[in-house]
C-alpha positions, 0 to 999 in steps of 0.5 A: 860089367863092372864099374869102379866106384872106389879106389882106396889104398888096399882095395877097389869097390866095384858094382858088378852086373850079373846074371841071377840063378834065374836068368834076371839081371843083378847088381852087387857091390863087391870089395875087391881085395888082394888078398892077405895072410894070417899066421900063428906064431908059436913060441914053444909047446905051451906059448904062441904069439898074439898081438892087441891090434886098435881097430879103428873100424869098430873103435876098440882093441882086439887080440889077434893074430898078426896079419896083414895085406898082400903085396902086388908080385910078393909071394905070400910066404914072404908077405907073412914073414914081413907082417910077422916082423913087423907086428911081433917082432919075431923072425921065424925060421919055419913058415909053413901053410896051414889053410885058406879061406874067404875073409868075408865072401858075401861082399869081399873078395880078399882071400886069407891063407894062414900059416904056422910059424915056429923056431922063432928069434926076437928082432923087434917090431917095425910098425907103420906110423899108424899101428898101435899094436902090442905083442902078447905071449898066450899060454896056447891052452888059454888061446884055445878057452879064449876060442872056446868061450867066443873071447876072441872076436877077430874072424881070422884069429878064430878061424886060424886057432880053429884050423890049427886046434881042428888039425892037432886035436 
């Protein structure tokens, strides 16, 4: 059974009923959410693309990678070509996949799916009213201190540079 309890703009809340490992009947709060992409913007061989993004969840700003929601029918590919326009202000002529995984599957369902973007070309940004989000160039050996050294706190930001670092060496 499951019962709507929030319906925000970008996700539901549900209490689902279950049946245990047990057998005994449990009850969990679940974020049920579209899903959303996250890509690696690289530049050249040495710089890619981050972004400092305001979080107004925990009140401060992180440097990331741009990300953003799926949109209903928008194949994913083409959702990651519009939040990397719009957050960088970089238009890649390659999008290519480079992983997925749970942004947090203890109490979400959002899936995540990370590509890499290169051959880059400025356009400029194209925010949403309530963005405060900055481009930066990161040399990609100081992205990987920053991983190295826990300086990023940003889940997906971690788990991308991980799976690009984890399949470059």
């Amino acid at each position: 059974m499951h019962e709507v309890l929030l319906t925000a703009r970008k996700f539901t809340v549900e209490r689902r009923v279950i049946a245990g490992p047990d057998g005994r009947t449990l009850t969990r709060e679940v974020v049920v959410h579209p899903g959303a992409v996250v890509i690696l913007p690289i530049l050249d061989e040495r710089r890619i693309v981050m972004i400092r993004n305001f979080r107004h969840s925990v009140g401060e700003e992180l440097l990331e990678l741009p990300a953003g929601t799926c949109e209903p029918d928008e194949p994913i590919v083409e959702t990651a070509r519009r939040e990397l326009i719009e957050e960088t202000g970089y238009r890649a002529r390659s999008i290519n996949p480079l992983g997925e995984f749970y942004a947090s599957p203890g109490v979400m369902t959002e899936m995540m799916h990370a590509f890499v973007a290169t051959d880059l070309e400025a356009c400029g940004q194209s925010l949403e009213p309530d963005e405060r989000i900055v481009p930066e160039i990161v040399e990609l050996e100081s992205a990987r201190r920053m991983l190295s050294s826990a300086e990023l706190r940003d889940g997906k930001t971690i788990a991308t540079l991980g799976l690009y670092f984890a399949r470059m060496g």
